[in-house]
Structure formats: structure tokens, C-alpha cells
N, C-alpha and C positions, 0 to 999 in steps of 0.2 A: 665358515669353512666351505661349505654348500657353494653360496654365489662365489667364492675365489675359483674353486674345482669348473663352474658352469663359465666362467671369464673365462680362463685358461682353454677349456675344450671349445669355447668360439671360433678361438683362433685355428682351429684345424679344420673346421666346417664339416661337423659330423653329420647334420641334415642332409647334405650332398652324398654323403657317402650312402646314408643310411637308404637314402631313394634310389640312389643307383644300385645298392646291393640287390634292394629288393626287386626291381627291375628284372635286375640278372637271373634273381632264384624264381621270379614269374615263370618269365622265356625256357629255363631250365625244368620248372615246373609238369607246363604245357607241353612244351616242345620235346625234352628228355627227360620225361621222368624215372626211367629206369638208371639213368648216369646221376644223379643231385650230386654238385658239386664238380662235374664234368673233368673225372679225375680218367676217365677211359679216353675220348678222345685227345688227339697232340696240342688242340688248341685250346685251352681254358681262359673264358671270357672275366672269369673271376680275376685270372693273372691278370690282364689285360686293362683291368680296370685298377685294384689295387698299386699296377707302377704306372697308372695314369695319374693317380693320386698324389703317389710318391714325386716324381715328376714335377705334376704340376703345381704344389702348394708344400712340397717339402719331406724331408723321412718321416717327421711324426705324424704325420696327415697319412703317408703310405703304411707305418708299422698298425697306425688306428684303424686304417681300412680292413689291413689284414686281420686282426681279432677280432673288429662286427661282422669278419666275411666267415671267419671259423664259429664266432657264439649264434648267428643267426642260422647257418646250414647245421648246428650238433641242434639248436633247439627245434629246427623244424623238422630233424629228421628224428629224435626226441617226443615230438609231438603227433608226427604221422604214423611211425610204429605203433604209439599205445591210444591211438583215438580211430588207425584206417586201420592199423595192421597190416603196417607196408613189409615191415622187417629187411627195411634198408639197413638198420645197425649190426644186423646177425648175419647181413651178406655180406656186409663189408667187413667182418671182424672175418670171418668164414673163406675171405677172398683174399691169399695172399698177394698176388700181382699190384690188388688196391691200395697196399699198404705203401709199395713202393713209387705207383703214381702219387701219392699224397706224398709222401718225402719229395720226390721230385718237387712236385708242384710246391710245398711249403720253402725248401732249399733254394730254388730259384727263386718265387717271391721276394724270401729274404733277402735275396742277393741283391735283386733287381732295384728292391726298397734302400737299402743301404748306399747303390753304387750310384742308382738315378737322385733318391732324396738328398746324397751329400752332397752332388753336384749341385742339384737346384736350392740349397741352403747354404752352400757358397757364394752360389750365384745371388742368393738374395739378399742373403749379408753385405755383398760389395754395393750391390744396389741399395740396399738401405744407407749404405759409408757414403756412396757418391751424393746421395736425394741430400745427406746431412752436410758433408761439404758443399752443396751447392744452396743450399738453405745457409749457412754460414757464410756464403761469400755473397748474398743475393742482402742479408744482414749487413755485411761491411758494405758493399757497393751504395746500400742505402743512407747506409750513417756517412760513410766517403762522400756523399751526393751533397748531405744537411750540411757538412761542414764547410765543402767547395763553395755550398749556397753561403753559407754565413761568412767564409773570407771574400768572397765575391762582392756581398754588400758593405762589408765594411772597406774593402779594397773601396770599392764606389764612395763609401764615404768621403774616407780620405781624400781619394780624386779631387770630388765634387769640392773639400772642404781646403786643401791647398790651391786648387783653380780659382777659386771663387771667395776667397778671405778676405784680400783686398777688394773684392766688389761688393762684397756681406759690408767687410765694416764701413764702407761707403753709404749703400744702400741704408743701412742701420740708420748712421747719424742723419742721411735724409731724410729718413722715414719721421725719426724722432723729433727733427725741427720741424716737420709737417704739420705734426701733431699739438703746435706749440697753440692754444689757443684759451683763451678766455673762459671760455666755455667749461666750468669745472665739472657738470654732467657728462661733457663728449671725452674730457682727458681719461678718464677711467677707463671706458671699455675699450678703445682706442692706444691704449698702453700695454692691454693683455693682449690686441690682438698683432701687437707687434711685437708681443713674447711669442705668443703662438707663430708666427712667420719665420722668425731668426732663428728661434730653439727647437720649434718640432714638436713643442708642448700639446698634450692631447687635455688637457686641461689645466687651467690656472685663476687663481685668482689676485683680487688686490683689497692688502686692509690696513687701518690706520691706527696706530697706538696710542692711547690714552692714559699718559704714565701715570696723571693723578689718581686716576680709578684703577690703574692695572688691568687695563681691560684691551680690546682690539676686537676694532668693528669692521666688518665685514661693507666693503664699496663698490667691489664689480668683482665678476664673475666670468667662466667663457666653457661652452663645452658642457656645463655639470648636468644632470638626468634631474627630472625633475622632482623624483624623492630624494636628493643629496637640496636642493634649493628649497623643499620640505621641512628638511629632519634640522637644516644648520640653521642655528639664529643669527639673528642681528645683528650680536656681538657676546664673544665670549672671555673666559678669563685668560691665563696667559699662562698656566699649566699645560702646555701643549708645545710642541715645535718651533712654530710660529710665536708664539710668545716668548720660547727661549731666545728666539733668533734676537729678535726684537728686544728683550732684553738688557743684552748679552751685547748687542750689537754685532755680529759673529753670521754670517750663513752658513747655513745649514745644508749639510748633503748627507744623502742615504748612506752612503757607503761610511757615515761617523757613527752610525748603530752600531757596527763591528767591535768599534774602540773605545766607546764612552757607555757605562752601563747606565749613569746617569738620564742618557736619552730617549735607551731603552725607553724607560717607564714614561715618560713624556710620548712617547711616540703614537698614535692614532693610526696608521695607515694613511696618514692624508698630505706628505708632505715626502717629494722627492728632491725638491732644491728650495729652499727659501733664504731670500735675500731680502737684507733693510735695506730701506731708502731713508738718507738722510739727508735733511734740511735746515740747514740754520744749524749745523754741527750738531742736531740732536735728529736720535731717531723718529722718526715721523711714521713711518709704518713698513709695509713687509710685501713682497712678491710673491707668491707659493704657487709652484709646481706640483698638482697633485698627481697627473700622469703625463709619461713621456714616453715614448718608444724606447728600446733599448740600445737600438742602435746609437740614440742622439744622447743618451746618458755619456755624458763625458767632461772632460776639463775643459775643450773649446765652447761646451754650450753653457759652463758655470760660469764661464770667463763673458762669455756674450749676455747672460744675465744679470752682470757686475754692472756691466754697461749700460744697456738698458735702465738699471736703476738709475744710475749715475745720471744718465741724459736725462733724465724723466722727472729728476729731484727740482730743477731750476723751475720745470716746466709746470707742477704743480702747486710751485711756492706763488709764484706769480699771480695764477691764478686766485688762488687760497687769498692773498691778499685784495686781489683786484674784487672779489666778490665780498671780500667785508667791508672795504669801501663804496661798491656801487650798490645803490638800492633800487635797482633795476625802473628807475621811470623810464620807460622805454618811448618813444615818439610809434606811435602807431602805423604811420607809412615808412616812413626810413630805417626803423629799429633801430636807433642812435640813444644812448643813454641821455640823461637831461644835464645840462650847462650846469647845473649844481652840483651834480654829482664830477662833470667835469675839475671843477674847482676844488672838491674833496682830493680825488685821486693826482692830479697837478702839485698840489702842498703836496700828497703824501711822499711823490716822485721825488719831489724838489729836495726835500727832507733826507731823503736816503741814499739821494747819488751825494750831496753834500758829506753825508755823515762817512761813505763809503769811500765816497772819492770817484764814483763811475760818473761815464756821461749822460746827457740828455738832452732828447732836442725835441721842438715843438711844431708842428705843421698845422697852419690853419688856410683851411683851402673853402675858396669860393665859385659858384660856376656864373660864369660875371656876364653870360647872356641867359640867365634865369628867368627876367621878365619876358622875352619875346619867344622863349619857351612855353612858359605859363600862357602866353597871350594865344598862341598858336595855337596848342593843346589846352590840357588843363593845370593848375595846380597841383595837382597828385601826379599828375605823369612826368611833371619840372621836378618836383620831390624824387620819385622814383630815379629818376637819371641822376641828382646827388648822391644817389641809394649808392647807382651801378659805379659810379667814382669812387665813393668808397670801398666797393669791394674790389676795387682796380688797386687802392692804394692798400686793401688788407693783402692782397696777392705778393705783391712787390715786398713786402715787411716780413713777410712769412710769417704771419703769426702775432710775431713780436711787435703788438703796437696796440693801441688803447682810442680808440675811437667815439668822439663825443659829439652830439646838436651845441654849437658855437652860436654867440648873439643873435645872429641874423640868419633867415629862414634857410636861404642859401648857404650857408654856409658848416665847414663840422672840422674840430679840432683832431689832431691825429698825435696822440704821446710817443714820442718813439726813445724808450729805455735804449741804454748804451751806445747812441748813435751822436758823434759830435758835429763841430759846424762843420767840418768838408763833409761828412758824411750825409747830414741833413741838406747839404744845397747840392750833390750830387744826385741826392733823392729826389728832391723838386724838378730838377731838370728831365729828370729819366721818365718820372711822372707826365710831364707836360708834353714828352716826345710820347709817350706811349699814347696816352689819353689820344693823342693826335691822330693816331696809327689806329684807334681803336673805331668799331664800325659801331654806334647806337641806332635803335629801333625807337621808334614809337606807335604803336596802332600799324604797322608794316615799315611807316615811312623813315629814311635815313635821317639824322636828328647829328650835329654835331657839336658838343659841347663845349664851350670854352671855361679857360680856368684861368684865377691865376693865385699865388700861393703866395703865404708869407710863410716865415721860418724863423726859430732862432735857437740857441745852442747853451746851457749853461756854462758861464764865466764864472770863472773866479771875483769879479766885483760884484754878481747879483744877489743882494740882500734877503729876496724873496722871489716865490714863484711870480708874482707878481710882474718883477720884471722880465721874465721869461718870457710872460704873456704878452706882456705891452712892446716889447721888440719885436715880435712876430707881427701884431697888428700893425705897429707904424710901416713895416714893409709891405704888409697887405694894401694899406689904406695910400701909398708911393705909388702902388703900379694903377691906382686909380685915378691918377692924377692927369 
């Protein structure tokens, strides 16, 4: 009750008044002590302060002033009778004219308190109305401001996102034949980070399903903090998202929490879009978006993650095979796998566009002034220059092509999956014009390399890889003639 009463009288700033009263009855004191309360003179500084109160901070501030300005002058004069023996009280009760200056003065007060305090309590009510409607509309302008901001960036999306569709799924499938490479360590990070380009993903990763075990192991990653690369294993079960997807065969989007209480309880927090990738018509593994801005959360980026998968499935399989067949003897200057390993992957080719019904073609390329290279230079630097031919001719293939050490030192076989004979003698040509066009170094010096290629393309009457090979070399072993 206490602290509500002492809240309440804050609001009127009774310390003010209280110092000002006293003030007054000082100056009164000193000055006229014979008048306390200055009811004889026309001027009373008591009035004066009292509807300065009123006034300035309101009626209740004024009618307050007025009751500490009557309990402080009845107790001081209260006080000076029975301690000085002033007997201000016995002239004032004794003096009728005094009674009527105090009516006076009390009637006016009142009046002054009532007619100036309800002005300035009008006045501060509309002022308090306008500070609250202007705080309300400083609130809308604000929230008006967030919203503008939020249709403005998604306007921009959109923009950006019908401007730029057909150059996205352009760029895309470029990007993804780019990415086509041998190399099964480089295809991984290399696939997230062309999710991360196209989608806006602020995290993702890539993992591979293990239907015998029921399991999915974790392959590449992008983005994650390094207690998330801490706390996740190797490989987990498939009670999760990610395992449903994979499954299920089915991607997975946040927005299917709403509708499936099933996923609910699968759910982690770690999965805003997960897509399978499948190969060889069976699930192979899964793409997971753990974070993405909200903007790019939408059907065009589920739609551009379908794809991504979709490009990235052939590109994996390839691989996946090509590294269970080669057992990496690597040639130490050239990086060329070994002629045996050649011969693994040749049957394995041969075997599968037969069984499929795709093409195949064969390039076996030689740099047919090798000795006067070596002679000049060294043997490592004649190596090296087959090196830079070869990666003239990994350029040209884009990827798609299987590179070997062929019989002779000089020389390196080139598989090139789905490519038939126009295809393959088109390639030879365009090879042999480029290589021409092409500036080599050696130690500073200009170095210009000659070629010449044999080729050849699976037929319907070749029995075996065998003859694939042997057509290629008799063209070789022609242009040496």
C-alpha cells in the first residue's frame, strides 16, 4: 500500500513543491514576519507559486501544493505560538478583515488551480494521445519498412530468377560436365560445391547408402563448423531424414513436417531438402541441405537440386567403376595409369557398350618426333610434353575419357565412352589442328610437338576388345609408313 501511495505522489513532484514552499515561508519568515502567509498584502507569493504548480505539471500537482502550503504555514505557526509565543493564531482568529484575505486567497487559489491545472491536463492528455499515435505510426512505418524490405528482395529474386533461368540451367549443366572426372576424391566436394552455387545453400553435404547394412556414410561436406564435423560420424543408421529419403527413394523437403507426423520423429534439425541420387536404377545415396537462406527455400531450388542430382549420378558411376578397375600404377613423370590396367578397363568398356548397345571409340596417340626431343632436351622433358598432349586431349573430352601408358614410351591410349567413328575421327582432326595451334615450352625454349593418332570405333562385327585395339594400331603403324 505504502510504495503504491509513494509511486502515485512521484508523479506530482512533491519535493519541488516542498522546497519551494519552504523557500517562500523563509523569505516570509525574515522578510514579514508580522504577515506569515502574506494574507495582508494584494500580492501573495504563495498564490503565485501554487498556480505555477497547477500550471505547470497539472491540477493535482496544483490542489497538492495548495494543502502542504496551508499544513506547513498552520504547523509553523502552531509551532512558533507555543515555543516563541508569537500568538499569530490569537491575531489571526482576533482579526476579522484576515479571515476574508484567506477566503480570498484560498477561493482564488482554488479557482486558479482548477481553471489553469485543467487546461494543462488537457493539454497533456492530447500530448500524451499524439507522443502514442506517433509511436504507433513510427511502429507501422517500421514494420511497413521490413515488409517493403522483404517484397523487394523477393521481387529481386524473382527478377534475378526469371532473367537468369535459362542461363542458370545452362551454367548448371556446364558446370556439371566440368566436373566429370575420374578422380572420385575431387567429384564429391566438387558436387556440393555446385549445390552450394545454383541453390544458395549455406550448408550441405553428400552421403552414400549401404542398403545391406542399412546404413549411410557420410562423403563430403561444405560449410559445417567444426564441432558439427566433431560430434557426426562416419556413418550412421538411417532413422533420420536422410535415411528416409534414401529409403523411401522420395526427397525430402521441410515444409513435409507440417503433413507427415511420421517425419516429425525422424527429424534432427539437420535436413532442409534431401534428394537420392540414383544409379543403376537403385538408390546410391542422398544430397542434404542443412542450411539455406529463406529467401532461396523454394520449388525453383528443389527443382534445381533434382537436377544436380540427376547430372551428378552418370558422373559418379563412372567414376565408381573406373577406380574398381584401375589399380592406380601410376607412371611417375606422366601420371598415366599402366598398359595393364589399360587392358582391364578396354574389356570392361568393350563389355558394356556391347551389353548396352552404346558407343565406343579408341585413341591411341603418339608424339612421333619424341627422339629428337629427348635428344635435344632430356627424357623427362620428351615425357613431360606427352604429359601436356594429354591434358590437351583431357580438355577437348571434357572429362569423359579414360587415359592410359600404351606399348611404347611415347606413346598413351585415350577410351572415349559414347563417342562413335565420325565422332572419334572428328576428334583426331580437331586434336591435331589444335595441338598445332598450341605454343609448348621447354626450359624457356619453343618446342613443337608432332602427333599422329590412330583410332577406331566399335562395330557390330568386333568380337572382342581386342579388335578394337588392333584397328586403332594398324592406323597408327599406316601413318608411319
Amino acid at each position: 500500500m505504502i510504495p503504491a501511495i509513494m509511486q502515485t505522489l512521484k508523479k506530482y513532484f512533491p519535493l519541488e513543491i516542498i522546497v519551494s514552499i519552504f523557500i517562500i515561508l523563509l523569505f516570509n519568515i525574515y522578510s514579514y514576519p508580522s504577515d506569515i502567509g502574506f494574507f495582508t498584502p494584494r500580492h501573495n507569493p504563495y498564490l503565485v507559486l501554487i498556480v505555477f504548480f497547477a500550471a505547470f505539471y497539472g491540477k493535482k500537482s496544483g490542489l497538492l501544493s495548495l494543502c502542504m502550503t496551508v499544513v506547513i504555514l498552520l504547523v509553523y505557526v502552531i509551532v512558533s505560538d507555543l515555543y516563541s509565543n508569537t500568538d499569530i493564531m490569537y491575531t489571526t482568529i482576533n482579526t476579522p478583515a484576515l479571515y476574508e484575505s484567506i477566503s480570498s486567497f484560498l477561493f482564488i487559489t482554488f479557482i486558479g488551480i482548477i481553471v489553469l491545472g485543467e487546461i494543462r491536463d488537457y493539454l497533456g492528455a492530447r500530448i500524451k494521445n499524439q507522443k502514442v499515435n506517433i509511436e504507433e505510426f513510427e511502429t507501422q512505418i517500421i514494420k511497413l519498412k521490413k515488409e517493403l524490405d522483404a517484397v523487394s528482395l523477393v521481387n529481386q529474386e524473382y527478377q534475378d530468377r526469371i532473367l537468369g533461368q535459362q542461363n542458370s540451367l545452362i551454367s548448371l549443366y556446364s558446370t556439371i560436365i566440368a566436373l566429370n572426372t575420374l578422380n572420385i576424391d575431387n567429384i564429391y566436394p566438387n558436387i556440393l560445391q555446385a549445390v552450394v552455387q545454383f541453390t544458395g545453400a549455406e550448408k550441405c553435404s553428400l552421403w552414400q547408402f549401404d542398403r545391406d547394412k542399412k546404413l549411410i556414410y557420410l562423403l563430403a561436406y561444405i560449410n559445417w563448423t567444426q564441432d558439427e564435423i566433431n560430434t557426426t560420424p562416419s556413418h550412421i543408421d538411417t532413422e533420420n531424414i536422410i535415411g528416409w529419403a534414401v529409403r523411401n527413394n522420395t526427397m525430402f523437403s521441410i515444409k513435409m513436417l507440417q503433413k507427415y507426423q511420421n517425419l516429425k520423429t525422424l527429424d534432427k534439425g539437420t535436413s532442409v531438402i534431401t534428394v537420392p541420387i540414383i544409379i543403376e536404377n537403385q538408390v546410391w545415396g542422398a544430397l542434404n541441405i542443412e542450411n539455406i537462406p529463406f529467401i532461396k527455400y523454394n520449388l525453383y531450388t528443389e527443382q534445381l537440386l533434382l537436377m544436380i542430382a540427376d547430372l551428378a549420378a552418370p558422373i559418379i558411376s563412372n567414376a565408381i567403376r573406373y577406380s574398381t578397375l584401375v589399380h592406380k600404377e601410376i607412371d611417375p613423370v606422366t601420371g598415366f595409369n599402366s598398359i595393364n590396367e589399360f587392358y582391364e578397363v578396354i574389356k570392361e568398356e568393350f563389355t558394356n557398350a556391347q551389353h548396352n548397345k552404346l558407343n565406343l571409340s579408341l585413341l591411341i596417340v603418339e608424339m612421333s618426333n619424341s627422339d629428337a626431343i629427348a635428344e635435344q632436351f632430356t627424357m623427362r622433358d620428351a615425357l613431360l610434353m606427352v604429359k601436356q598432349i594429354a591434358q590437351l586431349v583431357q580438355q577437348m573430352a571434357k572429362g569423359k575419357i579414360y587415359i592410359f601408358q600404351f606399348k611404347e614410351t611415347f606413346q598413351f591410349a585415350a577410351i572415349l565412352p559414347n563417342m562413335d567413328y565420325d565422332g572419334a575421327a572428328m576428334f583426331s582432326l580437331s586434336l591435331i589442328e589444335l595441338n598445332s595451334k598450341t605454343t609448348y615450352y621447354i626450359k624457356g625454349q619453343i618446342v613443337n610437338p608432332e602427333i599422329i593418332i590412330g583410332y577406331s570405333s566399335l562395330r557390330p562385327n568386333h568380337q572382342s576388345e581386342e579388335d578394337l585395339v588392333l584397328l586403332a594400331e594398324n592406323l597408327l603403324l599406316m601413318q608411319k609408313i
